[in-house]
N, C-alpha and C positions, 0 to 999 in steps of 0.2 A: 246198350245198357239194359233194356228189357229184357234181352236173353238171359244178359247174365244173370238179372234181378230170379228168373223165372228156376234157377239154380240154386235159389237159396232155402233152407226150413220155411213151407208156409205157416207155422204156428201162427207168427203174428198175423194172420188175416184172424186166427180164432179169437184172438187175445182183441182184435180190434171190433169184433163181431159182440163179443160178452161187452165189451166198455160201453158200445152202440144201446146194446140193451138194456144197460145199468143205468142208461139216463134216462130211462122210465121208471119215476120211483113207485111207482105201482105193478115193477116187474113181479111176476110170479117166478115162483123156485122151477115149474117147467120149462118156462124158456130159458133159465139157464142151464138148464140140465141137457137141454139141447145140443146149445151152441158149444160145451164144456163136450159134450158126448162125439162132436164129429172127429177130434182127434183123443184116440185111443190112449193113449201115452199118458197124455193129460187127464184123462177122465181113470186111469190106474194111479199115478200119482195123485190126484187130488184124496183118492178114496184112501190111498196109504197115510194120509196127514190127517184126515177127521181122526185113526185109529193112534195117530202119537202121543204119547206123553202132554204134549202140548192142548190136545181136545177131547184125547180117549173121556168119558164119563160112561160107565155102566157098560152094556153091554157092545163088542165090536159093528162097525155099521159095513155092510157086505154092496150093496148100492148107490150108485152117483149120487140119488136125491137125498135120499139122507145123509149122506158125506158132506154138500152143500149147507142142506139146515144146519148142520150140527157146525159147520166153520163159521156160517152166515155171510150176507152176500157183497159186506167192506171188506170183508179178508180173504174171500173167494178172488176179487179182483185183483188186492196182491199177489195170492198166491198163484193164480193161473200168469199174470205178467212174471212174476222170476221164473217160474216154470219154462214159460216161453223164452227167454231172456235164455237161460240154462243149457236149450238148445240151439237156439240161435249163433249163439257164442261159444259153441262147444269146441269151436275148433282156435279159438283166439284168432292173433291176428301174427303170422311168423312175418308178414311183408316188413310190420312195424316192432317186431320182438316184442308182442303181448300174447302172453300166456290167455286159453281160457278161461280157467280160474281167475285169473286178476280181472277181466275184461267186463266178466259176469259178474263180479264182487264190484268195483265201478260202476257197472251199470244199476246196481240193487242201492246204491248208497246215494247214487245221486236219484235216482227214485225218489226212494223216501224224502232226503232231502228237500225235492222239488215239495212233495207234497207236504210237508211239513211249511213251507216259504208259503203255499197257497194259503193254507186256511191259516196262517197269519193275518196275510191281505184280502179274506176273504172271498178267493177266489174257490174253482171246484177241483179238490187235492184228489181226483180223479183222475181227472184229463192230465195236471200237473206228474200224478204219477208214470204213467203211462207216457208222456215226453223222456221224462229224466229216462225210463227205461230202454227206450229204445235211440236213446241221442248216438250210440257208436251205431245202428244199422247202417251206415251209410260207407262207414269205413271197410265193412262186409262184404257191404257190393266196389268197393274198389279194391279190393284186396283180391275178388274174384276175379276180376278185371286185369287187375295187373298179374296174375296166374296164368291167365289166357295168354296174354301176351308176353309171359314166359320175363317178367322182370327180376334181376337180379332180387336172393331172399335177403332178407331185412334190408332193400334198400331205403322203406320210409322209416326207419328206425333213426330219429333226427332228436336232436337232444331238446328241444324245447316247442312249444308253441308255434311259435311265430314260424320256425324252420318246418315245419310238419305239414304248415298248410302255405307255403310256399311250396316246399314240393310236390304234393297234391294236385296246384295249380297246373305248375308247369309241366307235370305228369299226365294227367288228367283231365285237364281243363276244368277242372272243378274240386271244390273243395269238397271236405268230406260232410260238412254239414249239407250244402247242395246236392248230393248226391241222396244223402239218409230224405230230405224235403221228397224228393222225388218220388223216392223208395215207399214212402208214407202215403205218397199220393197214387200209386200203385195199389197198394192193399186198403186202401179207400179209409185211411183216418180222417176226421175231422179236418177243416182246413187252417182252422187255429192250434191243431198241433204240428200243423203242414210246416206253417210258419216260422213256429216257436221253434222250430229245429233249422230252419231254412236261414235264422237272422241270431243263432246262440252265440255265434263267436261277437258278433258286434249288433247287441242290440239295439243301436243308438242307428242302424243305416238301415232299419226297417222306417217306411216313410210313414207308416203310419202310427208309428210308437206304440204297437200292442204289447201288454203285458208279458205272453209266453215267454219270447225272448230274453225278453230280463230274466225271467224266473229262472229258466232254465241254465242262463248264466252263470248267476248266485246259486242255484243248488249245485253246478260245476264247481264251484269254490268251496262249497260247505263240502266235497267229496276230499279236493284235495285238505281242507281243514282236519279229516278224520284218516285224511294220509292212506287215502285210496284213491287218490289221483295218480292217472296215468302218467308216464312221463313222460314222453312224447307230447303233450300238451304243457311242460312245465311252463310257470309266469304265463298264463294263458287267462286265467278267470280273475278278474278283481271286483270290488266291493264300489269301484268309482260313483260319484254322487249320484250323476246321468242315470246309469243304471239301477241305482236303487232308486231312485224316484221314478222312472219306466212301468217297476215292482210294485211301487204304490208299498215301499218299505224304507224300514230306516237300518243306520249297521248293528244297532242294538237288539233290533226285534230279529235281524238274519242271524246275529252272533246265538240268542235265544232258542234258535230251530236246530241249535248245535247237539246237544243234548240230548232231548229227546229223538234226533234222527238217530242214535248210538243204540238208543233203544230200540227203536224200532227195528232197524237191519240186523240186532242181536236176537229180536223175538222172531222175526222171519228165518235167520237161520237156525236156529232152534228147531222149526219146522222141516227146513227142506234139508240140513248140511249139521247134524248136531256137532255140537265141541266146537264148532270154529265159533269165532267172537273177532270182533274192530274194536 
């Protein structure tokens, strides 16, 4: 698995490196300019988005650090996460018949999502981001996996949920949440978003009932609510009591995060993909 792992876009080590830093709220704009600066790509895209529609004010900013200032450093985290996300996923997934486009659109909505559910509950819509968006890595490194091993194409293309990670299983030895946990603990995230992706499909069989897992859940269900849910996962996420008490939420206050997530995945595409809209 590590080989294969070592095969994949390192972005998200950058993307995990910038979120490390943002939990010092006394970070300065140099050290993100740093961490933004080690991949090229990212550090040319973010400086195309200070100069959009969406931030242009006055004169064009030619510079990472002023491309930074001028986004600020809440919407720098989003934007380097879809960025990352963007490449990540650029190849979708053919083992399961997902497109990259839908994959990376999925991954951005349950994002948001997640963090919108956080600071409901009061949790850090940070870290919650940064879950939601990397919740398919895992299926990346099985899919490269099952390439290796030369598996018939779209054989995980299963009509729902429950058949998707039964085949996984019996494929794999491992689910695809278990696999992205690893993948995470690889590029050295946090070990409460280790988790949160390690225990998504069933919150309820982490022993310790932490919160991530639920969340990550429900912002799974708030994707497919906004009908960017995958289908290979269909009848996959529910609103069950368990769970929303896990969340330290109710179905009113997640039905509530409906909304405003619509907005939010419309103002970030605005920035990275103009004209498209959910």
């Amino acid at each position: 698995m590590a080989a294969a792992a070592k095969r994949l876009p390192s972005s998200p080590r950058v993307f995990g490196a910038l979120e490390a830093a943002l939990r010092n709220p006394d970070v300065a704009i140099d050290s993100v300019v740093e961490v933004v600066r080690v991949d090229p790509s990212l550090a040319v895209r973010v400086i195309r988005v200070a100069n959009s529609p969406v931030f242009r004010r006055g004169d064009a900013v030619e510079s990472l650090d002023m491309a930074i200032s001028r986004i600020g450093l809440r919407e720098i985290h989003r934007l380097v996460g879809a960025a990352v996300a963007d490449q990540l996923f650029a190849v979708g997934l053919p083992l399961y018949r997902i497109s990259g486009d839908a994959l990376w659109l999925n991954a951005l909505v349950t994002a948001l999502a997640a963090e919108q559910m956080a600071t409901a509950c009061g949790r850090d819509p940070r870290e919650a981001y940064t879950l939601g968006l990397l919740r398919s890595a895992g299926r990346m490194l099985l899919q490269r996996i099952g390439q290796e091993a030369a598996l018939p194409p779209t054989s995980g293309a299963k009509a729902n949920g429950a058949e998707t990670r039964a085949w996984e299983l019996a494929t794999f030895g491992m689910s695809a949440d278990e696999a992205g946990a690893q993948l995470l603990e690889l590029w050295d995230f946090a070990p409460t978003t280790v988790n949160g992706l390690r225990y998504a499909w069933s919150p309820t069989q982490d022993a310790r009932r932490q919160l991530e897992p639920a969340l990550l859940h429900l912002a799974c269900w708030g994707c497919d609510a906004l009908e960017q849910g995958l289908p290979i996962e269909r009848d996959f996420w529910t609103t069950d009591e368990a769970v929303l008490k896990q969340a330290g939420l109710d179905k009113e206050r997640v039905d509530a995060t409906i909304f405003p997530t619509r907005e939010a995945v419309n103002r970030t595409l605005d920035m990275l993909k103009p004209g498209e809209r959910v």
